[in-house]
C-alpha positions in Angstrom: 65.0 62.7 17.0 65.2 61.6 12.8 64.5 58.2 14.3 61.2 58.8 16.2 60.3 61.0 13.6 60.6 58.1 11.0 58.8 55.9 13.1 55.8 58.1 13.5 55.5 58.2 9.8 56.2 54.9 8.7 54.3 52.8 11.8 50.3 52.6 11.9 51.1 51.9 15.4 53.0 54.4 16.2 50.4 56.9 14.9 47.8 54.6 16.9 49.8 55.5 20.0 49.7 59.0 19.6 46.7 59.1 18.8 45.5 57.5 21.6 47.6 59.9 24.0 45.8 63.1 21.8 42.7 61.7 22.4 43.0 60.6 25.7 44.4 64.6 26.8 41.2 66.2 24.9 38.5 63.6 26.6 40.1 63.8 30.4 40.0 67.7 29.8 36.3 68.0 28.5 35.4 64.8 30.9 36.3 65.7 34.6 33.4 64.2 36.4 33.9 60.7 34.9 35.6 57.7 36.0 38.2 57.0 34.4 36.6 53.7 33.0 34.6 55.8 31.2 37.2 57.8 29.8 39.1 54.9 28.3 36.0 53.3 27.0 35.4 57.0 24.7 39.1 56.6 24.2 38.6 53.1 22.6 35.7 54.0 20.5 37.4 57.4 19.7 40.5 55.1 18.1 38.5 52.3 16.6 36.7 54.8 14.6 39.8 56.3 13.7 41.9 53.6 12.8 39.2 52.4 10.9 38.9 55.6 8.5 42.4 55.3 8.2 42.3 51.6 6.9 39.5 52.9 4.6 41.3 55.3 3.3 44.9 53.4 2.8 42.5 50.8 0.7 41.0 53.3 -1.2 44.4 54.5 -2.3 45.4 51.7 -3.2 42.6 50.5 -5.2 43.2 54.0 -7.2 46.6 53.6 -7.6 46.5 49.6 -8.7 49.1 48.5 -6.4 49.0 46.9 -2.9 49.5 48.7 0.0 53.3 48.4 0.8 54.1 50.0 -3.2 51.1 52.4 -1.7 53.7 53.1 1.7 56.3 53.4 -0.9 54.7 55.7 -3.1 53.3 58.2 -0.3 56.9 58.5 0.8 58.2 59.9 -2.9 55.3 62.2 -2.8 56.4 63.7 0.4 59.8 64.3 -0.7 58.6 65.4 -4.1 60.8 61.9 -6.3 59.7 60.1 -9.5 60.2 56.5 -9.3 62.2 55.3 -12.0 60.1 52.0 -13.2 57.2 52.9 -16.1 54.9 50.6 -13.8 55.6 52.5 -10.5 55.4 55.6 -12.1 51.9 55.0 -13.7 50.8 54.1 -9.8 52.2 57.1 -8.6 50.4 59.0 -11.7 47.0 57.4 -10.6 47.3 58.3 -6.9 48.6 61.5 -7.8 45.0 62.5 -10.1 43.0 60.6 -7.3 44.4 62.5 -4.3 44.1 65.8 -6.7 40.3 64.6 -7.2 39.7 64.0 -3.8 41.0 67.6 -2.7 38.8 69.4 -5.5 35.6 67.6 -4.2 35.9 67.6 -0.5 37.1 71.9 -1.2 34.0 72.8 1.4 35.3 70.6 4.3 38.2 73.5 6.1 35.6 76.3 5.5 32.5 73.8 7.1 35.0 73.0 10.1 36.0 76.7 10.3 32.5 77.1 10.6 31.7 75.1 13.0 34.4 75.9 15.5 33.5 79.2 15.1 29.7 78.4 16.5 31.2 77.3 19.3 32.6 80.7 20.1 29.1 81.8 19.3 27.4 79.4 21.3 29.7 80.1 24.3 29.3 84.2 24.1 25.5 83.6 23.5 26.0 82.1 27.3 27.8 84.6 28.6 31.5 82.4 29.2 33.4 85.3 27.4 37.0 83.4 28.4 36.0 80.2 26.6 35.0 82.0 23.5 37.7 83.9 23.3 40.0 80.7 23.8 37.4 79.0 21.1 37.9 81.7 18.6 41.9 81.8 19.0 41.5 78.1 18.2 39.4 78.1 15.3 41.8 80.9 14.1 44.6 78.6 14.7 43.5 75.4 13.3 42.2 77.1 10.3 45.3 79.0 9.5 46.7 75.5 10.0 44.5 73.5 7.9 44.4 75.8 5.1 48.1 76.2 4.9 48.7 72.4 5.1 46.1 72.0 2.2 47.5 74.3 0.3 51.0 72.7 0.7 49.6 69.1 -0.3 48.1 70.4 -3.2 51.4 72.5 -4.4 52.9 68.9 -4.1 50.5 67.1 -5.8 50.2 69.7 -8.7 53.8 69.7 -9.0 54.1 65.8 -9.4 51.4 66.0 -12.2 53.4 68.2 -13.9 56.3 66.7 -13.8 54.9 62.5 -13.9 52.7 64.1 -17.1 55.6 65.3 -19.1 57.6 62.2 -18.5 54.2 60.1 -19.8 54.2 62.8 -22.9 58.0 62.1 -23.4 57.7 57.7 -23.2 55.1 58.8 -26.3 57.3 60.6 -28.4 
């Protein structure tokens, strides 16, 4: 199980893939009446569009950081487990993509209450037609999710705040 955990986390593809099986289980469900040519032509855009924020996003992290995008692999992996690299320059990378993620949370703070939200209209907009059962199933969702979403952000940015501490005394100590 450690081994197809590592993989999902270290391989693009391997997130591809489940992606692509995610996706694929929420469009047959919404999409009955379909062919399933259709489906796997919304599956394909759905992952393009994905796998392109995610590229987006890796460069952007790495353009913040300075570094390339395997020190960027390298550098996400210590800020999961919570490590300080040992070399001044790694360090300093890790430091800059530390205070850009932290950025990056406190400006996008509106996006789990906006997605709350909108779930939630959903539930509305089914009651408002009179399908009690999918609102109540939309509500438990959005309840769900957002428990989910807030706790996981509120994780990252225990992490993250924790790393600054700890990669800002180190910088204050190389001063002095």
């Amino acid at each position: 199980m450690r081994a197809v955990r590592k993989w999902f986390k270290d391989s693009p593809a391997a997130q591809t893939v489940l992606g692509f099986v995610l996706f694929a289980a929420v469009i047959l469900s919404l999409n009955w009446g379909h062919t399933p040519g259709w489906w796997l032509v919304k599956l394909g855009l759905y992952i393009a569009i994905s796998v392109a924020f995610a590229a987006r996003r890796r460069r952007r992290d790495a353009e913040a950081a300075g570094t390339d995008t395997a020190t960027l692999k390298s550098l996400e992996r210590r800020i999961q487990r919570g490590t300080v690299p040992e070399d001044p320059q790694e360090r300093a990378a890790m430091r800059r993509l530390v205070l850009h993620r932290l950025d990056l949370m406190s400006r996008t703070r509106w996006s789990v209450p906006a997605f709350s939200v909108m779930l939630a209209l959903v539930a509305v907009l089914a009651a408002v037609t009179g399908d009690w059962a999918v609102a109540a199933v939309f509500l438990a969702i959005s309840a769900v999710v957002t428990g989910a979403m807030v706790w996981i952000r509120r994780r990252a940015a225990r992490k993250l705040h924790h790393l600054d501490d700890v990669l800002g005394r180190d910088e204050l100590a190389l001063r002095h």
